[in-house]
N, C-alpha and C positions, 0 to 999 in steps of 0.2 A: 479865747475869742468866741464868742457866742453869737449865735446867726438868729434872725427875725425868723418866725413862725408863722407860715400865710392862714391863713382860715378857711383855705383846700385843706392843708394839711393837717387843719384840727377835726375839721369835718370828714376827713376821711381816718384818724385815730379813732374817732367818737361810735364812724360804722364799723369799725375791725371790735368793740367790745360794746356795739347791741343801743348803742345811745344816741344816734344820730339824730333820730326822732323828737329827743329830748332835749338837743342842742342848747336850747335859746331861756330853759326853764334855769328856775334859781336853784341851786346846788342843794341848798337847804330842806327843798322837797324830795331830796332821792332819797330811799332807801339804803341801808346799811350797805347791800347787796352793789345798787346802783354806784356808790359812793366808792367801792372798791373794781369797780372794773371804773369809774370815770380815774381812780388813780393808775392805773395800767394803763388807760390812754395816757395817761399822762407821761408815764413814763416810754413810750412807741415813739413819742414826736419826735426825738433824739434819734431815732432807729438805730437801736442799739444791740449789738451781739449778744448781749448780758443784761437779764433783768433779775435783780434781789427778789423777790419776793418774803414778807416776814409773816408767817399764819395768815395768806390770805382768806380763808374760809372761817376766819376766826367772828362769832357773832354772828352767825348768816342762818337763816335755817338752811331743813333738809333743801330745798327746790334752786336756793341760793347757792348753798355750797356746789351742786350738781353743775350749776350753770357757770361758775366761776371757775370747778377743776375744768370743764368742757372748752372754756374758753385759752386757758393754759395750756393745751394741749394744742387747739387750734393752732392757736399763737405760734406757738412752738415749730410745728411741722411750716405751718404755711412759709412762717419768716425765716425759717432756720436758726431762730436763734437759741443759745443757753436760758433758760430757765429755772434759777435757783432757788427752789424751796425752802424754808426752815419750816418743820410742824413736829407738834407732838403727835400727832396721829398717824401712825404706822397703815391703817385703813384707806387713809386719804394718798398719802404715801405712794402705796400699792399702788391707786387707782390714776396719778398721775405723773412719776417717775420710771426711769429707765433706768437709773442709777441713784444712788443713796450713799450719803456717811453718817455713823452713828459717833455723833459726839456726849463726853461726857466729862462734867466738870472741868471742861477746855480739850480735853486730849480726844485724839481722834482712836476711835477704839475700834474702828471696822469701815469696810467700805467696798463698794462693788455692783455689780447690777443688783435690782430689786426683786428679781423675782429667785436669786441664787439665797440673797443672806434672808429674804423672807422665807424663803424653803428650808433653811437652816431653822431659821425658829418654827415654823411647826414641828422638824424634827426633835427639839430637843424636848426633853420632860421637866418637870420642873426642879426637879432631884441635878438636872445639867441646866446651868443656864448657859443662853444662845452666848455665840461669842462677844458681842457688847458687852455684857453683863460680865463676863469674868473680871474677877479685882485684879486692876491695875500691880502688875509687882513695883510701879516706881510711884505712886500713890497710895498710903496708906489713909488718907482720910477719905477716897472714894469709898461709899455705900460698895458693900457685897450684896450677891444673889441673893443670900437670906437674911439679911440682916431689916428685910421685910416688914415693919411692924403698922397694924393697921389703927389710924386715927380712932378714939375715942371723945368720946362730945365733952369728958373732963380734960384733953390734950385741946381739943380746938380753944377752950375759952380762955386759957392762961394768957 
């Protein structure tokens, strides 16, 4: 059953991620930046417990990415709700989760607050990889810690 959406409630998604001002303009002139927090309104209208997020900071510059962890964190605290991240970047990570899993090649190989299993990896050298990185004993076609081998420009062109 799906309910009608009044246009209080879009105009007040649109001021929760920065675009209210921008309302009435065509979607087409926003920026990459723009274009990903107008999908976060998009997904608020629901007011939902749970929002996916998939590399939102993915394409954005420096000032973009800043302003879109900022607004996930916002989010977060003001609505209470979950906010699920996927990224590659352990940096970004850091700067807007409270909790983490590291998966790998489907299997979940670690998980816990972020600033415990990030603490883990700086502890470890490179001679110990962090706990993600130990090979799987019930996958043997997961990559090991050194099985490391770094691209060459004859490997990219085949």
């Amino acid at each position: 059953m799906t309910r009608r959406i009044r246009r209080n409630e879009v105009m007040e998604a649109l001021d929760a991620v920065g675009l209210k001002s921008r309302a009435f303009e065509k979607v087409k002139t926003f920026s990459h930046g723009m274009k990903q927090r107008l999908g976060i309104a998009q997904a608020l209208l629901t007011k939902p417990e749970l929002i996916i997020l998939d590399e939102p900071t993915s394409g954005l510059d420096p000032q973009g990415m800043k302003e879109v962890r900022e607004l996930i964190k916002r989010l977060s605290m003001e609505n209470e709700m979950t906010i699920f991240l996927s990224s590659h970047l352990l940096s970004e990570v850091e700067l807007v989760a409270t909790r983490m899993a590291v998966i790998n090649h489907g299997e979940l190989m670690v998980q816990g607050d972020v600033s415990e299993l990030l603490g883990e990896r700086q502890r470890n050298t490179p001679s110990k990889p962090p706990p993600w990185r130990q090979p799987s004993s019930s996958s043997t076609a997961s990559p090991g810690w050194k099985s490391f081998r770094p691209r060459t420009a004859r490997s990219r062109c085949r």
